[in-house]
FISENU-5127 format. One record per residue (C-alpha): y, x negated, z negated; residue number from 1; residue in three letters. Coordinates in Angstrom, 2 decimals, always signed. Layout:
// residues N
atom yy->Y, xx->X, zz->Z, sefi->NUM, titi->ALA
...
// end
This chain:
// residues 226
atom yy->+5.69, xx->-3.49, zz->-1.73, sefi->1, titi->UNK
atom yy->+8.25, xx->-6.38, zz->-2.24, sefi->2, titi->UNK
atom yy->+8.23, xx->-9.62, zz->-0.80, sefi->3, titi->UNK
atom yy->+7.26, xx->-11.79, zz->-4.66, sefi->4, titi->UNK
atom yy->+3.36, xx->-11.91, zz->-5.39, sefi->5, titi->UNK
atom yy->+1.63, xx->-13.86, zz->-7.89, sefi->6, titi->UNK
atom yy->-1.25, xx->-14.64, zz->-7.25, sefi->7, titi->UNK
atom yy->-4.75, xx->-14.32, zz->-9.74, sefi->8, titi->UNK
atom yy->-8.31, xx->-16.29, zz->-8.90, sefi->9, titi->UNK
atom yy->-11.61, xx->-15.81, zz->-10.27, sefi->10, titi->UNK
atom yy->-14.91, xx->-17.54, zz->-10.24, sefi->11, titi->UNK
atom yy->-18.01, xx->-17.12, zz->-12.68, sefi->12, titi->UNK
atom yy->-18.66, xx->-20.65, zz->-14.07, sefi->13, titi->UNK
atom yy->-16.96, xx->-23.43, zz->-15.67, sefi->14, titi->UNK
atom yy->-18.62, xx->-25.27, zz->-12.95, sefi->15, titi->UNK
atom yy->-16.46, xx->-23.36, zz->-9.99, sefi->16, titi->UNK
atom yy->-13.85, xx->-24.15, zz->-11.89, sefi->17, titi->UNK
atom yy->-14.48, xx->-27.40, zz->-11.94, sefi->18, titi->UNK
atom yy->-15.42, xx->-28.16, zz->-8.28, sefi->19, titi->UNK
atom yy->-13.09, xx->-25.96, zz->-7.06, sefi->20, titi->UNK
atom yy->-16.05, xx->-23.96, zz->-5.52, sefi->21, titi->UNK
atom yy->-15.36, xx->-20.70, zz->-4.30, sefi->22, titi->UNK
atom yy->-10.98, xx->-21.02, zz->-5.47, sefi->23, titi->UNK
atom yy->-10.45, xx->-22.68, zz->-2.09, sefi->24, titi->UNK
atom yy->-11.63, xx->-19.59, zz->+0.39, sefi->25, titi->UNK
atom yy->-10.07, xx->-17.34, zz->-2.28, sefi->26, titi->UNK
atom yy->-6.65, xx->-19.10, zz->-1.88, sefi->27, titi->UNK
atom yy->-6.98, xx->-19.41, zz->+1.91, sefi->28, titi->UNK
atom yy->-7.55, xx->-15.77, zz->+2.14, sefi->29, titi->UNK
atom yy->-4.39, xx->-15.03, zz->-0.38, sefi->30, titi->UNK
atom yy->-2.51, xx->-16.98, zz->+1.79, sefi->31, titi->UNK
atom yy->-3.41, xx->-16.17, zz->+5.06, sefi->32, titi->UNK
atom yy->-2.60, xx->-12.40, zz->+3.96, sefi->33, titi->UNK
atom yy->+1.15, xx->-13.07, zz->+2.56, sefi->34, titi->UNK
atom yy->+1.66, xx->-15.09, zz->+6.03, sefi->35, titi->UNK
atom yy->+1.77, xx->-11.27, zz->+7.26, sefi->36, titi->UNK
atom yy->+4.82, xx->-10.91, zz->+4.56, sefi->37, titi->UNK
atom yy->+6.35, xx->-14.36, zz->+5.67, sefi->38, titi->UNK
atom yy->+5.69, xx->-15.38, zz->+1.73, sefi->39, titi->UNK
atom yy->+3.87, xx->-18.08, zz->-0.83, sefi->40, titi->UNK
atom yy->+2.56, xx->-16.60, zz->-4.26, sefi->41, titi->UNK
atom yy->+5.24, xx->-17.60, zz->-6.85, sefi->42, titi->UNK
atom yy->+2.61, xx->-18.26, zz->-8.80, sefi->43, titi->UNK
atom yy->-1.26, xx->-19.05, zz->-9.25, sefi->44, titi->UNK
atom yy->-3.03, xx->-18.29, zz->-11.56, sefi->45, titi->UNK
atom yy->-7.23, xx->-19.02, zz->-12.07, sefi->46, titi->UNK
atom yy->-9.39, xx->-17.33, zz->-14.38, sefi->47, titi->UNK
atom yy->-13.21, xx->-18.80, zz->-15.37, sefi->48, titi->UNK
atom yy->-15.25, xx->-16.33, zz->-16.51, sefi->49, titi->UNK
atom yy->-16.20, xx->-16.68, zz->-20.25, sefi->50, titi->UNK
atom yy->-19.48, xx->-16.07, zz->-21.58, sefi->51, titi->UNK
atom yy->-17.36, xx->-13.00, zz->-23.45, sefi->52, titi->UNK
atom yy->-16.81, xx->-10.29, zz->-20.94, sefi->53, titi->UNK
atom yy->-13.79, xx->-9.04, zz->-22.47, sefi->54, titi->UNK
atom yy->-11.57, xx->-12.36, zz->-22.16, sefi->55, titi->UNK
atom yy->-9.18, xx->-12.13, zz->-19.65, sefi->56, titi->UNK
atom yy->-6.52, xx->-14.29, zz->-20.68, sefi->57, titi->UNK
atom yy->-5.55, xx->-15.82, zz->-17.42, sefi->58, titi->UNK
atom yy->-5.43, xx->-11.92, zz->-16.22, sefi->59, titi->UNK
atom yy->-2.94, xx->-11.41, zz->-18.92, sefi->60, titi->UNK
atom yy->-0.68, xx->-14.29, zz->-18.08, sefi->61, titi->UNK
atom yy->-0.89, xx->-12.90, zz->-14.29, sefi->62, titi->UNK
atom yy->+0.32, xx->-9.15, zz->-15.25, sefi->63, titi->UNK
atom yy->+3.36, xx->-11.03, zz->-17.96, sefi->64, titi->UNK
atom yy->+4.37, xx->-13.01, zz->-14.93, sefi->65, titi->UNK
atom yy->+4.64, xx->-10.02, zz->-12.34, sefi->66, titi->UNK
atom yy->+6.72, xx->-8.02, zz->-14.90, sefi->67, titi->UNK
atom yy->+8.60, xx->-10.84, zz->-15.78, sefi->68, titi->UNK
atom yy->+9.53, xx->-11.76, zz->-11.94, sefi->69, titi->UNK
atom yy->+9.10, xx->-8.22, zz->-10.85, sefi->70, titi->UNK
atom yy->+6.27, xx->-9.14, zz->-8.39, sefi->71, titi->UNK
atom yy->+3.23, xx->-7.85, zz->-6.56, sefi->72, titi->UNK
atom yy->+0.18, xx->-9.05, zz->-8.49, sefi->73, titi->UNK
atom yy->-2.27, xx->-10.78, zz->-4.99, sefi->74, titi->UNK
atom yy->-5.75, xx->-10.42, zz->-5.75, sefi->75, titi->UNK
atom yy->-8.36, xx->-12.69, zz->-3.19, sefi->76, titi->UNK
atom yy->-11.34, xx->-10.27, zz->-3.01, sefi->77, titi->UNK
atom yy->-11.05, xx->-6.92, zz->-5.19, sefi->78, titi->UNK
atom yy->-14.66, xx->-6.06, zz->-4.30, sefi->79, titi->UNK
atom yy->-16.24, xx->-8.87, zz->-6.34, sefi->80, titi->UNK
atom yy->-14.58, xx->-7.54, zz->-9.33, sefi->81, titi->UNK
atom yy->-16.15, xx->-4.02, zz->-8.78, sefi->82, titi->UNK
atom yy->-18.39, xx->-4.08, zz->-11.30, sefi->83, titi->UNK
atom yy->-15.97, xx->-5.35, zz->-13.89, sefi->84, titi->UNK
atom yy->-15.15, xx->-1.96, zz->-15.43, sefi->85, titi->UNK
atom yy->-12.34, xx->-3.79, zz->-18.04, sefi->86, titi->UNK
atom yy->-10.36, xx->-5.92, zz->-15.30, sefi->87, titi->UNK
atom yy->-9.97, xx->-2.52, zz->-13.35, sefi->88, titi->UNK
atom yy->-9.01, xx->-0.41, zz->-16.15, sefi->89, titi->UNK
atom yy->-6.60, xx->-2.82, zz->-16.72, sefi->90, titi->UNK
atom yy->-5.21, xx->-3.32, zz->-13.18, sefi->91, titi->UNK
atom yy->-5.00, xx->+0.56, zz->-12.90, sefi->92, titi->UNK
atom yy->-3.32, xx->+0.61, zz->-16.25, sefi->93, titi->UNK
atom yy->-1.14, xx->-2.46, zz->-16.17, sefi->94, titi->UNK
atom yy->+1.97, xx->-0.48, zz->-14.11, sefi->95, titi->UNK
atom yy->+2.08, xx->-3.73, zz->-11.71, sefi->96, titi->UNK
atom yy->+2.14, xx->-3.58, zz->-8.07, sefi->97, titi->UNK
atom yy->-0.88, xx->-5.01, zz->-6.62, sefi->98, titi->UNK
atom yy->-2.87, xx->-5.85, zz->-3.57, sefi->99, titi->UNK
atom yy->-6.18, xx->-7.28, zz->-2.22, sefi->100, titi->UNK
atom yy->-6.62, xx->-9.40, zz->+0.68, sefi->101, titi->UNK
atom yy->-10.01, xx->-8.00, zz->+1.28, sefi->102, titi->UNK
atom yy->-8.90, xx->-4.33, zz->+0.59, sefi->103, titi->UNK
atom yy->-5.15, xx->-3.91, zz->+1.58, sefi->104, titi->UNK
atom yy->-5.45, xx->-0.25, zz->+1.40, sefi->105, titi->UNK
atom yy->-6.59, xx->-0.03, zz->-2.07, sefi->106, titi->UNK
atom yy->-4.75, xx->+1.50, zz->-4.97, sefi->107, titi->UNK
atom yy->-5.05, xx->+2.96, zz->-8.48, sefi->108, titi->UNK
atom yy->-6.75, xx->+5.72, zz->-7.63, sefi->109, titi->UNK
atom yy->-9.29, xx->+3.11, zz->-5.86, sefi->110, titi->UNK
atom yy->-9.63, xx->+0.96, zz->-8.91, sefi->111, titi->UNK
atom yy->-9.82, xx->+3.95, zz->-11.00, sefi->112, titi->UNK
atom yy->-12.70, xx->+5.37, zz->-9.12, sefi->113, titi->UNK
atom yy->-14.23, xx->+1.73, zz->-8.84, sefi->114, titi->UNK
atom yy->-13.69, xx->+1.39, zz->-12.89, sefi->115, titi->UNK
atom yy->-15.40, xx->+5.09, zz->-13.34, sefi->116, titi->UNK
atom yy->-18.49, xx->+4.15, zz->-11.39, sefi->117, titi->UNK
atom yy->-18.96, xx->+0.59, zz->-12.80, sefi->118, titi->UNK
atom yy->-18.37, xx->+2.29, zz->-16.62, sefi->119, titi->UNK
atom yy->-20.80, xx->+4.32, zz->-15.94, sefi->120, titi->UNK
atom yy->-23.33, xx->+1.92, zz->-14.32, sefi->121, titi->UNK
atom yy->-22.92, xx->-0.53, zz->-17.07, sefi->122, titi->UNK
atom yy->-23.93, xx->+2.61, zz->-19.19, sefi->123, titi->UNK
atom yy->-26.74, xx->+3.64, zz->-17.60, sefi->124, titi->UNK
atom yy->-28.29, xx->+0.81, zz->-16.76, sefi->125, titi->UNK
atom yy->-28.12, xx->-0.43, zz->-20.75, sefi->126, titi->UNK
atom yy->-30.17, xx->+3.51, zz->-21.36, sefi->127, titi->UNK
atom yy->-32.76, xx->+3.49, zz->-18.15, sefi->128, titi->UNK
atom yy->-33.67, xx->-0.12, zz->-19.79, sefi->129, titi->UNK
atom yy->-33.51, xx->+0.95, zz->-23.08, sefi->130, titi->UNK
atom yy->-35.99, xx->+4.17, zz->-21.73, sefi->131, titi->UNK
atom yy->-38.47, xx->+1.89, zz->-19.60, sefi->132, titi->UNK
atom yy->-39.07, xx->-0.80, zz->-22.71, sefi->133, titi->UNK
atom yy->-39.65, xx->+2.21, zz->-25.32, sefi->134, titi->UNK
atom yy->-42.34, xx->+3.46, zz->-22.57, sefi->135, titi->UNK
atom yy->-43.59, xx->+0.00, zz->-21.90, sefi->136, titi->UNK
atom yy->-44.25, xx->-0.37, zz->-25.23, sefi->137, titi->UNK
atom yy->-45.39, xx->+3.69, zz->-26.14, sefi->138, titi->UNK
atom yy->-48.33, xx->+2.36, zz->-23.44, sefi->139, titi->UNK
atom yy->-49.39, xx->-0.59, zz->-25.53, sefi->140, titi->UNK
atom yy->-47.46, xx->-3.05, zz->-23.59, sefi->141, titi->UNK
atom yy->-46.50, xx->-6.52, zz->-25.62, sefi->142, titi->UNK
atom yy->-43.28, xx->-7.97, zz->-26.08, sefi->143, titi->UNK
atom yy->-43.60, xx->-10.95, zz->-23.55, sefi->144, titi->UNK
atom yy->-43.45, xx->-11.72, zz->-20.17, sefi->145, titi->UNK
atom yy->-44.59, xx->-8.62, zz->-19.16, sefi->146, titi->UNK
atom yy->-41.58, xx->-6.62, zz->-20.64, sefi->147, titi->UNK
atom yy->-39.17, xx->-9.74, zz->-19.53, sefi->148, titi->UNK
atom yy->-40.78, xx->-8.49, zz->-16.10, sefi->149, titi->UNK
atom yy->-40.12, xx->-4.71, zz->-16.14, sefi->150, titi->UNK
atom yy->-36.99, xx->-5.41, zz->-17.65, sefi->151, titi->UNK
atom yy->-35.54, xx->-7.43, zz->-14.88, sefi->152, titi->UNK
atom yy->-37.00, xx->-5.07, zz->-12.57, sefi->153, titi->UNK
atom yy->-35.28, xx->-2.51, zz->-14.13, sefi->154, titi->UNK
atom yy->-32.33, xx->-4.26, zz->-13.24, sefi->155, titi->UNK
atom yy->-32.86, xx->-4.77, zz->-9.64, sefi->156, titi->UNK
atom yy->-33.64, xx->-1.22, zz->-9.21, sefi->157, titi->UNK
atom yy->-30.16, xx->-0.67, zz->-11.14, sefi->158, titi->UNK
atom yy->-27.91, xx->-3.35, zz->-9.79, sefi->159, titi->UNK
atom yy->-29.18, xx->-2.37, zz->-6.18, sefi->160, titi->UNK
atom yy->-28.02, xx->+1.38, zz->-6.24, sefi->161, titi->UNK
atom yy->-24.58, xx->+0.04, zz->-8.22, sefi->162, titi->UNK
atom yy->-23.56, xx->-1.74, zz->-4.41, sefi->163, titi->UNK
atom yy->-24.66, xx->+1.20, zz->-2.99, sefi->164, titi->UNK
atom yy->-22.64, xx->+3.60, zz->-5.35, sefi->165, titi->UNK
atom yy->-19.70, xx->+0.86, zz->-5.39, sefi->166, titi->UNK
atom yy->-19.95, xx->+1.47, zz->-1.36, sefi->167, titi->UNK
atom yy->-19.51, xx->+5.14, zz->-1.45, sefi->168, titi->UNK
atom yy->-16.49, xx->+5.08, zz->-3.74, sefi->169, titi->UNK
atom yy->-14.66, xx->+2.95, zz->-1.99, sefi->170, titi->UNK
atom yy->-15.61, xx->+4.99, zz->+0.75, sefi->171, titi->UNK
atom yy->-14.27, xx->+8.11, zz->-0.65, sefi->172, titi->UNK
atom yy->-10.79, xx->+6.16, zz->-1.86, sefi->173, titi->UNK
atom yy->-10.23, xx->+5.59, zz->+1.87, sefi->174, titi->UNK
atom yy->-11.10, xx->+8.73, zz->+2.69, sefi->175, titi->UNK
atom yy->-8.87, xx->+11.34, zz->-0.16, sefi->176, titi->UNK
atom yy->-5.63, xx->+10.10, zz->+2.20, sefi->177, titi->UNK
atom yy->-6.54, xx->+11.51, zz->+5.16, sefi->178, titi->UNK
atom yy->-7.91, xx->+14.83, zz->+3.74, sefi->179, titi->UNK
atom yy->-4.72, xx->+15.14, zz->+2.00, sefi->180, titi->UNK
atom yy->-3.19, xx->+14.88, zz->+5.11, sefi->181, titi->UNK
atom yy->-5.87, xx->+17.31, zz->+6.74, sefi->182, titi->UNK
atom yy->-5.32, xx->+20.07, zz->+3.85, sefi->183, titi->UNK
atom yy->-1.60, xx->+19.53, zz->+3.90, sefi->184, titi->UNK
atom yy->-1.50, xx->+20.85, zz->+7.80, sefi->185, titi->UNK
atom yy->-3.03, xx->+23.94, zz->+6.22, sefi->186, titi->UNK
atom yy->-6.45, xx->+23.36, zz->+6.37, sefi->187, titi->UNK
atom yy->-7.93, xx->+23.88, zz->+2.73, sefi->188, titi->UNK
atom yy->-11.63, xx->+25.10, zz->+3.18, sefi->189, titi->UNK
atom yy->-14.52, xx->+22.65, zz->+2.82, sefi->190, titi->UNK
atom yy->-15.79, xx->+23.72, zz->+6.28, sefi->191, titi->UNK
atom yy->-12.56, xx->+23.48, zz->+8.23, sefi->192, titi->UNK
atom yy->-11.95, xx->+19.84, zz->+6.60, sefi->193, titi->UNK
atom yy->-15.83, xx->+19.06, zz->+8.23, sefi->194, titi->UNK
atom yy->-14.60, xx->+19.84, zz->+11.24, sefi->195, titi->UNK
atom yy->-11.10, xx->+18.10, zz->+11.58, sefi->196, titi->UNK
atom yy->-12.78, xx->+15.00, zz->+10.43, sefi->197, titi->UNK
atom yy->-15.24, xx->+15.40, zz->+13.35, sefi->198, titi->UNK
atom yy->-12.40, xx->+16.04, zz->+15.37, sefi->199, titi->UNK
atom yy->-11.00, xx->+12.93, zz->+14.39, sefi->200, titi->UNK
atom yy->-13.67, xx->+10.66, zz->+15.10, sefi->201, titi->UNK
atom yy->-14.52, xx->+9.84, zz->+11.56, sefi->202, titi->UNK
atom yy->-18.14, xx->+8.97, zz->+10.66, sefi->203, titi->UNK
atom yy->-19.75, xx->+10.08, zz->+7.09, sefi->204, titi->UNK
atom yy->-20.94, xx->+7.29, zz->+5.35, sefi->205, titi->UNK
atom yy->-24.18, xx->+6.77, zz->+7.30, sefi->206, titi->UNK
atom yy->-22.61, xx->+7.51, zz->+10.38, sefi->207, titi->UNK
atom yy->-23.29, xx->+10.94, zz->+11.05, sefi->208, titi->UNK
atom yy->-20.84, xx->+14.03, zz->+11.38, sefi->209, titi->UNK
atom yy->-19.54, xx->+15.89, zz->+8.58, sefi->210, titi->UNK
atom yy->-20.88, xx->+19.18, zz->+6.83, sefi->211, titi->UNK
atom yy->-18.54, xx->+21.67, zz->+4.47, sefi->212, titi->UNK
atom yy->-21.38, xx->+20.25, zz->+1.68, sefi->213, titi->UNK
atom yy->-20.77, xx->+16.50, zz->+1.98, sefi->214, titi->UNK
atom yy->-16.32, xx->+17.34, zz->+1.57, sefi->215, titi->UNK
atom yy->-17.27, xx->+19.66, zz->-1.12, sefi->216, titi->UNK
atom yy->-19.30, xx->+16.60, zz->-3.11, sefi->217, titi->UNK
atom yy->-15.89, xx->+14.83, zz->-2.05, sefi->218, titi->UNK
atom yy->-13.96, xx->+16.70, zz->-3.79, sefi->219, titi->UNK
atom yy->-15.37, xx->+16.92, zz->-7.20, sefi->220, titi->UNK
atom yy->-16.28, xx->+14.04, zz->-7.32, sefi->221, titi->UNK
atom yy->-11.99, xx->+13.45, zz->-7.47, sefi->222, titi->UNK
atom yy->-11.64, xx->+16.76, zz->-9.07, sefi->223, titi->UNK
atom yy->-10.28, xx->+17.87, zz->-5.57, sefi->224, titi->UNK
atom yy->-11.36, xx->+20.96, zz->-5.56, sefi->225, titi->UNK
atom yy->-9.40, xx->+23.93, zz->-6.65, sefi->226, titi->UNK
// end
């Protein structure tokens, strides 16, 4: 990582943008991570979320200016962007350096799982609603509130196991390194690679110790396994 980062803000109405709600802490985190680096972003640059998903433009002006000035593109807080399957296809894509304040450890094979499982959300959750309206309706069920209600429920149920798949992801991004390292000293099978992580201290998601079947879910889920 060099020592130039421009930096890219993001909040979700025209009235953040406006008050300034929400920029602030974002910029106070940015810079409280580059005083690590002894640096100031060379540039700032603040995106307000659109009613179109899609429109990125400040995003765009961000990347141009890192490739421009050959700099480290400074993100505030990469996990409230997890869900944004576009912005981290693009990230992963773009060829820029980048970092997040919140996730300093992250990289393209991060965003690209992150992108994956919020693709893939966004998918299902536009089916399973899709499926619970067409049985709604198969059992006589109005258009009205009442399928406004099982809709949004629908939702809930879907948004609420996104974080939770979001969580595990990032959990496994942070985790591929030190297998790597693990497999690299020579130890390649799924039950040896339990054990040095218990040997190392390192929790499974909930806390617990590892088993050869939670590495092996690991590593397809990454196409890790060979």
């Amino acid at each position: 990582m060099g020592d130039s980062f421009v930096s890219y803000l993001r909040v979700s109405t025209h009235k953040q943008g406006r008050s300034g709600l929400g920029i602030e802490a974002q910029r106070a985190a940015v810079a409280f991570y580059l005083t690590g680096f002894g640096a100031t972003p060379l540039a700032e640059f603040v995106e307000v979320e659109s009613g179109k998903r899609d429109d990125r433009p400040q995003l765009a002006r961000a990347l141009a200016e890192c490739r421009v000035r050959k700099a480290t593109l400074i993100i505030a807080k990469l996990d409230r962007l997890a869900r944004d399957a576009h912005f981290l296809l693009g990230l992963q894509r773009s060829g820029i350096a980048f970092t997040a304040a919140d996730m300093p450890n992250a990289n393209r094979l991060t965003v690209g799982i992150m992108a994956m499982v919020a693709e893939e959300e966004r998918r299902a959750i536009s089916e399973r609603t899709k499926a619970a309206l067409a049985a709604a309706k198969a059992r006589g069920v109005k258009l009205g509130g009442r399928v406004e209600n099982l809709k949004n429920a629908e939702l809930g149920r879907e948004r609420g196991a996104a974080v939770r798949r979001e969580k595990a992801a990032a959990r496994t991004a942070d985790l591929l390194p030190v297998i790597d390292t693990i497999r690299a000293e020579g130890v390649t099978s799924a039950t040896g690679i339990a054990k040095a992580l218990n040997e190392r201290g390192i929790p499974t998601t909930r806390g617990g110790r590892w088993q050869a079947v939670q590495v092996q879910r690991i590593l397809r889920s990454t196409g890790g396994v060979k």
